[in-house]
C-alpha positions, 0 to 999 in steps of 0.5 A: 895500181897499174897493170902487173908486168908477167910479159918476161916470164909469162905464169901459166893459168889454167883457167877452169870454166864451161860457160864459152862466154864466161871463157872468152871474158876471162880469157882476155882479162887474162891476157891482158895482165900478161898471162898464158892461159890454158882452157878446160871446159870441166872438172875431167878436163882440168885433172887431164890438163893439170897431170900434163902440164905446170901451171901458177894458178887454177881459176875454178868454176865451182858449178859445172857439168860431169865434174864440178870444181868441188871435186876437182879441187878435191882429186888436184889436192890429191895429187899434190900431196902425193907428189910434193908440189902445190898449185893455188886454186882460186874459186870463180863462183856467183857464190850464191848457193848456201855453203859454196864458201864452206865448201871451197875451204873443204875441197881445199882451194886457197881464194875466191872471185865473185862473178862477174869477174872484177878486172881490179880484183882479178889482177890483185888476187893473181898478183898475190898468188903469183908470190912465192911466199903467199904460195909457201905460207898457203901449202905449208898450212895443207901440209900441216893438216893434209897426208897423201893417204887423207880423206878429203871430201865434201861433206863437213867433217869434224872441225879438228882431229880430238884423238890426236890433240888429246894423245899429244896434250893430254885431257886437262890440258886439252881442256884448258887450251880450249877453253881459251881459244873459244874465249878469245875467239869470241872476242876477236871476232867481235872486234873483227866485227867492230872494224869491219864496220870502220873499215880499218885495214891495219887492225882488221889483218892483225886480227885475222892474222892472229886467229889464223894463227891460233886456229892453226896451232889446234889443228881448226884448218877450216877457221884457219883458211877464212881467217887467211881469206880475210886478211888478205881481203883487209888487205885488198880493202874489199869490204864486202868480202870482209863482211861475207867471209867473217860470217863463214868465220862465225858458222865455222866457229859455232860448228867449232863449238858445237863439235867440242860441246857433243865431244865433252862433258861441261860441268860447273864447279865451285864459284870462286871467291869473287862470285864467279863460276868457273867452267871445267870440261872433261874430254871423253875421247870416242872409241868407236 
């Protein structure tokens, strides 16, 4: 795969990074693909440079002094939804630290790059982030969850909103929804797993692309955006990051579960005539 030719309309990066080696190395492999690159040496920077200019993509160090990409992302998401517009937001991160992948989906950002820096990756991840569909598709799933007065944060926050689901399905309903997703996406999940392990691209971004789907239809966005990180690493062939993200695939789903588990009642009825036990849960929607 060759180079992406950007030279006739150069994007306008806004590369995020306090670390002036790192900066100088990004900044080359930038240019190199045709890129006009913006510089900003921390978190405050970036909020300065983003309300002064346009940019096609942000390249976010996640860890950096007085503010870090977290927040950043964070206020920038803000904005955003304040103003209509919506910029993809790539993560460039050792990834080492426990959660860091977690925490780029809640801050909001749209991908991520392991450092150091791949030259091959970096240009697959820009070029798909340069599409105007991919960019659609991205701010249509935050607009879906997102208003301009929503809280975001940090903190790991309930996986969907109950209160809303219950009001727009009713409880029973609810109910049986749930119980059908938590089934099929244990399921796809352990297909993901097989396929994974076969390297099979075409099945592993069928896969994913159906759990986004359904993810996002009951309102689970964190599930839904590393569904989106995996198709498009199926996509991009990357296996390790398959690997990694279907693991932040698994704890978001186990955080699912256990969020549904603390919000209802299960309670076993009758078996039915084949031997079985069916499972029934009733919602109780909190008050408080």
């Amino acid at each position: 795969m060759g180079l992406p030719n950007f030279e006739s309309t150069p994007a306008k990066v806004l590369l995020v990074e306090d670390n002036p080696i790192n900066q100088k190395v990004a900044v080359v492999l930038l240019e190199r693909l045709g890129l006009d690159v913006e510089v900003a040496n921390n978190g405050k920077e970036a909020l300065l440079a983003y309300s002064q200019g346009k940019f096609s993509i942000i390249l976010m160090d996640c860890h950096m002094p007085e503010m870090d990409g977290f927040e950043a992302t964070v206020a920038i998401r803000k904005l955003e939804a304040q103003l209509g517009v919506y910029t993809p937001i790539i993560a460039v991160t050792a990834l080492a630290m426990a959660g860091d992948r977690e925490r780029c989906i809640a801050a909001g950002m749209d991908d991520y790059l392991s450092k150091p820096i791949d030259t091959q990756l970096l240009k697959l991840k820009i070029s798909h982030w340069l599409q105007a569909d991919v960019v659609y598709k991205s701010q249509k799933i935050s607009r879906k969850f997102l208003r301009s007065d929503s809280q975001l944060s940090l903190v790991e926050s309930a996986p969907i909103n109950l209160t809303e689901l219950i009001e727009f399905y009713g409880e029973d309903e609810l109910a049986t929804i749930i119980d059908l997703f938590n089934t099929k996406t244990e399921q796809t999940i352990r297909n993901i797993e097989f396929y994974i392990n076969e390297e099979n691209t075409k099945v592993i971004g069928g896969l994913a692309h159906e759990l986004k789907a359904s993810a996002a239809s009951i309102g689970a966005k964190k599930l839904a955006k590393f569904a989106l990180y995996l198709e498009q690493a199926a996509g991009q062939e990357d296996w390790l990051e398959a690997a990694e993200t279907l693991h932040s695939i698994q704890r978001s789903f186990d955080h699912f579960k256990e969020y549904i588990l603390s919000s209802t009642w299960h309670s076993k009825v009758a078996p039915g005539g084949g031997g079985e036990t069916a499972s029934c849960i009733t919602i109780v929607k909190d008050e408080s």
